[in-house]
N, C-alpha and C positions, 0 to 999 in steps of 0.2 A: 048166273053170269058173273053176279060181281067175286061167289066164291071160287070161279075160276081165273079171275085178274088177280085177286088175293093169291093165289097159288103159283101165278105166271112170275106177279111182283117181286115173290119169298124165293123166286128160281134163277131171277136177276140177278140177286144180292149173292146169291152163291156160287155164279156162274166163275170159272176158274178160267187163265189164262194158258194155255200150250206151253211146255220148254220152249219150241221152234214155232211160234205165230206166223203165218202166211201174212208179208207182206210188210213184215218189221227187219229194214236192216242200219246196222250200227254204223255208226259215223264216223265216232271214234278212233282217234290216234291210239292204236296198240303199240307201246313205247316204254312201259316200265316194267323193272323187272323184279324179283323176287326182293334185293338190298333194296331198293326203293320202297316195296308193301313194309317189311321191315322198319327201316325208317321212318315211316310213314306212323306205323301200328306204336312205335314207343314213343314217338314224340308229340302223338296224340295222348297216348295213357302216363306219358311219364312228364305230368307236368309241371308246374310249380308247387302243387302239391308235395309233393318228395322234401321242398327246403321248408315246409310250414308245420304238414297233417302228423310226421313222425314226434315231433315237440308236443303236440298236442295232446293224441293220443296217450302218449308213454308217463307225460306229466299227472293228466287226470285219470287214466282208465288204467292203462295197464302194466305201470310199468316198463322194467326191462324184457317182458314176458312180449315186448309187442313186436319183438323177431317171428313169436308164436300165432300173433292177430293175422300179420303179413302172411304166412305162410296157410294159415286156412281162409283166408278170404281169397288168394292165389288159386289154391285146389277149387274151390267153388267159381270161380271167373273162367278156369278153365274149362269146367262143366259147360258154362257158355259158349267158349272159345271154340269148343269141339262141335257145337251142333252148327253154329257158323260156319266153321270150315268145311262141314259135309258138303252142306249151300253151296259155299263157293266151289265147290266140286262136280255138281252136278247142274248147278244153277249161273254158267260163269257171264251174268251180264252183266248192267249195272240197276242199282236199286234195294240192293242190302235186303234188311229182313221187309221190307214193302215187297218188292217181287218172290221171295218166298212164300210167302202169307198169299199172295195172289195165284202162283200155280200149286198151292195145296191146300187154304182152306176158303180161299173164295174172294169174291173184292172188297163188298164191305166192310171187313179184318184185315183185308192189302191195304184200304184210304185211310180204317182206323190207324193201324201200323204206321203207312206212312206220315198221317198227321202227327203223331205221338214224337216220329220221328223228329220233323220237322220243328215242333216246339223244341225239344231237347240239343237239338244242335244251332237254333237262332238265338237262345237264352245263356247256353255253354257258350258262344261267340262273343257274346255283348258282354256276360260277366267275367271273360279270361281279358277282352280288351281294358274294360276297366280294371282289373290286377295289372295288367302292363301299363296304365298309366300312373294306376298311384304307384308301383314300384320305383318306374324314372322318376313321379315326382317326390319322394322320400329322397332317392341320391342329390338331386337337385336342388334341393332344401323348403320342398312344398309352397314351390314359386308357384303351380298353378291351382291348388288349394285356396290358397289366399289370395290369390289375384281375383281369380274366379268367382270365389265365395263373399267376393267383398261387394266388385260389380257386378255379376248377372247370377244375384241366390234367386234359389225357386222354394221358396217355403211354401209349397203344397204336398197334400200327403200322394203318397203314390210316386211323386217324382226325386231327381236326386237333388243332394244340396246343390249344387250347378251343374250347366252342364256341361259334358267332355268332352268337347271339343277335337281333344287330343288324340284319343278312344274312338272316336267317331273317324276322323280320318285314317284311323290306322287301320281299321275293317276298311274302308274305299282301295286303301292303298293294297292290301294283301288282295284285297276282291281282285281290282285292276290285274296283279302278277297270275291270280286264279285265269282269270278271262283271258290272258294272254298263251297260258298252253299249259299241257301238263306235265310237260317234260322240267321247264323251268319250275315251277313250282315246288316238284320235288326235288331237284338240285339244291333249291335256295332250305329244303327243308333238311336234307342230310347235313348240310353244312351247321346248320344250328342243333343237333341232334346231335352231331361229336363232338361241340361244344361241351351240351349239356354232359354228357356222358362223361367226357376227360373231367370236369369240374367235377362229377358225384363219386369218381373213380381218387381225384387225389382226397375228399370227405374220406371215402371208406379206409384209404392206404395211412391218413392221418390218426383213424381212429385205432387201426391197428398198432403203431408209433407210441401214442401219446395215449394210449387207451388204458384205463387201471380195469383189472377183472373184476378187484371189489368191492366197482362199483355197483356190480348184477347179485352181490349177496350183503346190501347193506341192513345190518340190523335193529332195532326197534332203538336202542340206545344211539345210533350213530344220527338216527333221525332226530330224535330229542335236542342234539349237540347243532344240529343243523336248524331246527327250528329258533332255538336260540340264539344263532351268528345270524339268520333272516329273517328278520321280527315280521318281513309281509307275511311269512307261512306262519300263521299263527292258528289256525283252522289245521290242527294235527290228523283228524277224521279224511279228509279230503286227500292227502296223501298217501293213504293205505300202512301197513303194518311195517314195509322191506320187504326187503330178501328180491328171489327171480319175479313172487306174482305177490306183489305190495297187494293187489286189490281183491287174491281167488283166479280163481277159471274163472270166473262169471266173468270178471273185467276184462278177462283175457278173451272171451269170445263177444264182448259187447264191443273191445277195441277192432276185433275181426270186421262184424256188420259197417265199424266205418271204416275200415281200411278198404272193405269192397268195393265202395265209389272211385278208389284210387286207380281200382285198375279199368276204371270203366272211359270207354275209346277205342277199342281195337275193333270196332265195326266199323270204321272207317274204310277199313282196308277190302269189306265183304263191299263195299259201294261200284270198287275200280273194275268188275268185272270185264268190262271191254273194250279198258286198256293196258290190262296185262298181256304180255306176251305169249305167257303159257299159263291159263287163270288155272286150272286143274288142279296145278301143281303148287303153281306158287303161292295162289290164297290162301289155301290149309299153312302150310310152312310159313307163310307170312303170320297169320294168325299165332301160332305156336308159339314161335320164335321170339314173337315179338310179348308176349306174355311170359317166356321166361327169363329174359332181357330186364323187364319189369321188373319181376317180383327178385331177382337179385341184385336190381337197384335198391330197390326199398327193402329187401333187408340189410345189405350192408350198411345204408345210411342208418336204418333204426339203430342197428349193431352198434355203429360208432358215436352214434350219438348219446347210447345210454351209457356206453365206456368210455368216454370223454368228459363225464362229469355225472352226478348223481341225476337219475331220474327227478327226483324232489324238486330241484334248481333248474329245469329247465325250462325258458321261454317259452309260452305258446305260440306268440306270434315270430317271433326270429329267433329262434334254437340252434340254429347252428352257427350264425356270428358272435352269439353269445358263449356258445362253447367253447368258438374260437379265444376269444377274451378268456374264460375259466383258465386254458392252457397257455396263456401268454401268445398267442395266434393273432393279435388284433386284426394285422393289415391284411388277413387273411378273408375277411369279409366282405372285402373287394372283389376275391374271387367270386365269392359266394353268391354277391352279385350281380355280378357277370352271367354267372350259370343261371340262376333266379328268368332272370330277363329272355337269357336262350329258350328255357325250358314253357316259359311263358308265350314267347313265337312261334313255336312249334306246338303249342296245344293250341294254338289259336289257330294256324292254321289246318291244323287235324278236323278243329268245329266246324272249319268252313269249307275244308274240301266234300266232305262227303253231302252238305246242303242240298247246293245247286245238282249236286248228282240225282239224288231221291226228288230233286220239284222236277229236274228232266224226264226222270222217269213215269214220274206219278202224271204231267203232261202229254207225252208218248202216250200213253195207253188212254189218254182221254178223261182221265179223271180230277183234272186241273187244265188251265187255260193253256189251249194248245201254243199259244207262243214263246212260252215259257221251254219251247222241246226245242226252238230252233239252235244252230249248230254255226259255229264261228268259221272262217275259211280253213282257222287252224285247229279247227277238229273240237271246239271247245263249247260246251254249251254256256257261249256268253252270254244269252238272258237271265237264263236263271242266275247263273254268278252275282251279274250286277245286281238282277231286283232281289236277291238275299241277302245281299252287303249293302243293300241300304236299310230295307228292313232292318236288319243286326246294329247297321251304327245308328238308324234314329233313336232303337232299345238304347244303347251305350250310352246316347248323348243326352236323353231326358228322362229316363224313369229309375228309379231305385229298386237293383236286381236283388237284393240280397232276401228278399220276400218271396224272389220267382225260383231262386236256384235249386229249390225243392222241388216244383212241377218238372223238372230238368230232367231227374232222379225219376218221377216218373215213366214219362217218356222213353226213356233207357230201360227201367225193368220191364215194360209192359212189351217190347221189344225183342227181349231177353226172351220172357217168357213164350209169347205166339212165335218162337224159332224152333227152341227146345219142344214144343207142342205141334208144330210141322214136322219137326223128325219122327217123333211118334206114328205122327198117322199117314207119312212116306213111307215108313218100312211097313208097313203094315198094308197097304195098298196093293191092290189084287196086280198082278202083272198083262199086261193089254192083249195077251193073244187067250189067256183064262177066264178074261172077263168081256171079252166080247164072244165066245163061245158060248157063255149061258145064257138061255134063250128065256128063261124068266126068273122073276128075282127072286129069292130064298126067303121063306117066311122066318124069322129069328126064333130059337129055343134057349132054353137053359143047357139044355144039354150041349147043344153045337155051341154054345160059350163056354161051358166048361172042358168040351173034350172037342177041340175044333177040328178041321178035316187037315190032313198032311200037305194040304198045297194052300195061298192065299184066293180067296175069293172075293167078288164085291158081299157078300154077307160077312166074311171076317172082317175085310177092312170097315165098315159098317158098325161089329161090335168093337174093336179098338175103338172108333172116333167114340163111340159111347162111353165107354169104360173112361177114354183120356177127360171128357168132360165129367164125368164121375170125380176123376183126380184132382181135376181142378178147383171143385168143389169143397172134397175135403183140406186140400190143400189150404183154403181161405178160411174154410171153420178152425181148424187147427193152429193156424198164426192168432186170428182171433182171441179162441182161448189162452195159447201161452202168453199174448201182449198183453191180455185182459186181466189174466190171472197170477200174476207173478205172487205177489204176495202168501197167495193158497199153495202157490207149486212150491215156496220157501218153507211154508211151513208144513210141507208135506200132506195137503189136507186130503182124504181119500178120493173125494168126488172128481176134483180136479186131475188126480192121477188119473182116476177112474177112463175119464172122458177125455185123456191126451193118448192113454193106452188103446182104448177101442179104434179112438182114430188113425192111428198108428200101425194097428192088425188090420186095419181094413184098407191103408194104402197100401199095406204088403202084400193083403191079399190079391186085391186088384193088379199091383205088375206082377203077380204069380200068372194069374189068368191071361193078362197080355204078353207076358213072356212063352207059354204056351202055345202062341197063337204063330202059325209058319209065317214072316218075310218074306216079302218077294224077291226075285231072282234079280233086280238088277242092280249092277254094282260101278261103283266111284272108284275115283284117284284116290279117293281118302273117305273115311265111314267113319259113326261114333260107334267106338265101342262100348260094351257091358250096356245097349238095350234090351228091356227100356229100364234099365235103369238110372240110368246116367242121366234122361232128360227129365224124369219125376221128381231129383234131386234137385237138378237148376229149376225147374219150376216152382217146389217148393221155397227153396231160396230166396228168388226173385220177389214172389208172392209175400214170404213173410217180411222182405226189405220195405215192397209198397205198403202195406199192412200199419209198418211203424211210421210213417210220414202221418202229419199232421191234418186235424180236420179243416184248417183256412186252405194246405194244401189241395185238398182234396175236393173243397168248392172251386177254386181257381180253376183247377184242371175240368172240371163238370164244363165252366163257361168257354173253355177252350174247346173240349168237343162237342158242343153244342155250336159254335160257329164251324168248326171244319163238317158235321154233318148239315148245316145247312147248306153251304155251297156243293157238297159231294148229291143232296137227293134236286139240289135245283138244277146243279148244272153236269155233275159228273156224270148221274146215272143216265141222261140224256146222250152225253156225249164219249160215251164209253167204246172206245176202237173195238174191244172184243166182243160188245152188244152187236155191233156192223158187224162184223167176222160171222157171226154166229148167224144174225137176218142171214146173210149175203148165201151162208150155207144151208139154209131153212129154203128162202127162193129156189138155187139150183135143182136143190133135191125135189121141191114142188113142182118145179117146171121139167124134171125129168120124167117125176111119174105121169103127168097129164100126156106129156111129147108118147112116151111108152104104152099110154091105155089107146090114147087115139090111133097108134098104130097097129094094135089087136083088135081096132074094131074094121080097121079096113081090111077089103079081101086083098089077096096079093096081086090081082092084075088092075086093082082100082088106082086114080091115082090120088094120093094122099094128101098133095096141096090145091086139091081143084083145079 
């Protein structure tokens, strides 16, 4: 008995929700349209990062080479970008990668997902409001620094030097404009989106103006003449050799891994499912779009800002007002922070639209407290809005983020990655009129994996789900070893080779074998192409970005999911709508076949209800 509860428990946990669930209808004002997901997806991903990360990166890592970081952290985002917008193509409601992960690998990977979710976009809120406070309060002359800091310090560990007051109401205040509808909300966000964009647009048109070419081929002697007139660069090693890659490729794909965080955002847009007009169409091309938007925002800014004055001399923290200055531009840092501030209102809002979407959703289905689903007159889920924006300002107003915006990063790959790992084992999923035809299950060989049948089956889709968990496997030994082993891989040491090459034939081998294997017949607005390859790439990716975050990281996030699956086995698994779905269709069918014996046992002139 108990190892048939154990079996029923293990069948809960994977119990998957319908495209179309009987009895689930949307509330939702369908109101925005493609310019809006757009909007939406770059003023999320294109945020204050743009006037800070290009200074930073190009100073220490890589150079003027870091057009070249931008551009493959771009191609690898996209790999993301593309399994999302399948989603949203075949998936068009709201709930982002939570409702993917629920109708393809189950719930307990839907509430993991969407807890993951939720930390990443309530710690992206509270640490972009605190950049929008100290930005105003830097123009202002750090009147609320010092005021604050004088009377109400918090000298505990964990918390901020004071608190922000300022940051705290500005999460109420965006909250407030969220709760009130979604139509306004995106209005108030394109408007700060063209902002941002005309300000990074006259950056790139100056840099082309005022931009010297040689300063992308400076030599080992020009650096010597510049260490000299900047007595702080006195640490010659730290600024690399010159020329395009001061620091190698290596800097150049080490600049890449953090320029990836830059474009990370555009799932925001996979949230809006059931308030686009036409989600089919427009999510894919919202996604798209708005990733190539990006990434030639941020190369023309890298661009102009490595030709606008030597990589060596630039600012980590303000690079581009100070470039301004190198060229005689001073009052030009005005602009700069004008855009700074836009670009900062519109990631903040990007964090917080998609919140309250994912706690609605994740309540709807019953796996968080159902009043968190309810629904405003004007179509808005005002609960969750609000209790997320307080949530996010008490963060803002009394803890010190800069410790959490790493579990952030988390959250976002692990995201990343179970999307990319639903595409896999969606295409691969037997098709419903093939797999209700087989009247018993297929025992698994070596042979039917290596040479599978010309149509999909529930045994093919069976060995993909194997095979992809194989992937994922190697995928984490393999960051392992390259993170672990740099030094042996510099010096070429055999063993090392040895044992990144084996891992390496054995990922290939495996999407040979799932490449082999037929897809099913049914088809989207929009598909990732080149499966499965394309999804084993962003997997790996994702996998070796979490890989390199830190081990304080990595406890923090432990004691986060340790609370979200407390609440998910006390209260969610209890109150799960698709668990009721599923009784409610276990009853019928019990009560049809007893309704159906009893009337084969009566003769036909008897009568049946006594």
């Amino acid at each position: 008995m108990s190892g048939a509860k154990i079996l029923l428990f293990r069948q809960s946990l994977s119990r998957r929700k319908p495209l179309d669930p009987e009895g689930e209808v949307s509330n939702f004002r369908r109101c925005l349209t493609t310019l809006d997901l757009v909007a939406l997806g770059v003023g999320s991903t294109l945020g204050a990062g743009v006037y800070v990360l290009s200074g930073e990166v190009a100073r220490t890592v890589a150079g003027p080479s870091i057009i070249i970081s931008f551009l493959i952290a771009a191609v690898a985002s996209v790999f993301a970008g593309l399994c999302y917008a399948e989603f949203g193509a075949r998936v068009p409601k709201t709930g982002s990668a939570y409702l993917y992960s629920y109708v393809t690998v189950g719930e307990i990977w839907a509430f993991i997902t969407g807890w993951n979710l939720l930390l990443s976009y309530v710690i992206g809120t509270s640490s972009v409001a605190r950049a929008w406070s100290g930005t105003f309060d830097d123009l202002i002359g750090n009147v609320i620094a010092n005021s604050l800091g004088k009377q109400a310090a918090m000298d505990l560990p964990g918390l901020a030097p004071y608190p922000d007051f300022f940051a705290a109401g500005l999460i109420m205040l965006l909250a407030g404009i969220l709760a009130f509808g979604v139509k306004e909300s995106a209005l108030v966000n394109k408007v700060f989106t063209a902002v941002n964009i005309l300000v990074l647009l006259f950056v790139i048109i100056s840099g082309v103006m005022k931009g010297d070419i040689n300063n992308w081929y400076i030599g080992e002697d020009s650096l010597l003449d510049g260490y000299d007139n900047y007595t702080s660069l006195n640490d010659t090693s730290r600024y690399g050799s010159g020329g395009f890659f001061p620091f190698g490729f290596e800097g150049t794909l080490a600049g890449a891994a953090t320029c990836f965080y830059a474009f990370v955002g555009f799932d925001c847009i996979a949230t809006t499912g059931e308030e686009v007009q036409n989600p089919q169409k427009s999510i894919p091309l919202g996604i798209v779009a708005s990733l190539l938007i990006c990434f030639l925002a941020y190369f023309g800014v890298s661009a102009a800002l490595t030709l606008l004055m030597p990589y060596y001399l630039l600012s980590v923290h303000s690079p581009l007002p100070v470039a301004f200055t190198y060229i005689g531009w001073g009052p030009a840092k005005y602009v700069v922070a004008v855009g700074s501030l836009c670009a900062l209102s519109t990631s903040l809002l990007g964090s917080m639209f998609p919140m309250p979407r994912v706690l609605f959703a994740m309540a709807r289905d019953g796996l968080l407290f159902r009043p968190l689903s309810r629904m405003s007159d004007r179509q808005s889920p005002v609960i969750a809005t609000l209790a997320s924006g307080v949530v996010a300002a008490v963060m803002a107003l009394l803890f010190d983020l800069k410790a959490l915006v790493d579990m952030m990063s988390i959250g976002t790959l692990f995201a990343y990655t179970l999307v990319a790992i639903c595409i896999l084992i969606l295409r691969y999923q037997a098709d419903l009129s093939e797999d209700s035809s087989s009247s018993k299950p297929e025992p698994f060989t070596v042979t039917g994996l290596i040479f599978p049948p010309s149509q999909a089956t529930s045994r093919t889709s069976k060995n993909v789900t194997l095979l992809t968990v194989f992937i994922i496997f190697l995928a984490i030994i393999l960051s392992l070893v390259i993170s672990g082993a740099v030094d042996s891989q510099q010096a070429l040491e055999w063993w090392c080779l040895l044992c990144v090459s084996i891992i390496i034939l054995m990922l290939i081998l495996i999407t040979l074998i799932i490449w082999r294997h037929t897809q099913n017949t049914t088809k989207a607005a929009f598909m990732v192409p080149f499966v499965p390859v394309l999804p084993v790439v962003s997997t790996f990716v994702n996998v070796y970005l979490m890989v390199q975050l830190g081990s304080d990281t990595w406890i923090r996030y432990a004691v986060w999911m340790a609370v979200g699956l407390i609440i998910y086995f006390c209260y969610g698994v209890q109150h799960s709508v698709q668990k009721q779905r599923l009784q409610n269709v276990h009853k019928h069918v019990s009560i049809h076949s007893i309704t159906t014996t009893m009337e084969q046992n009566f003769e036909p002139g008897e009568d049946f209800h006594g």
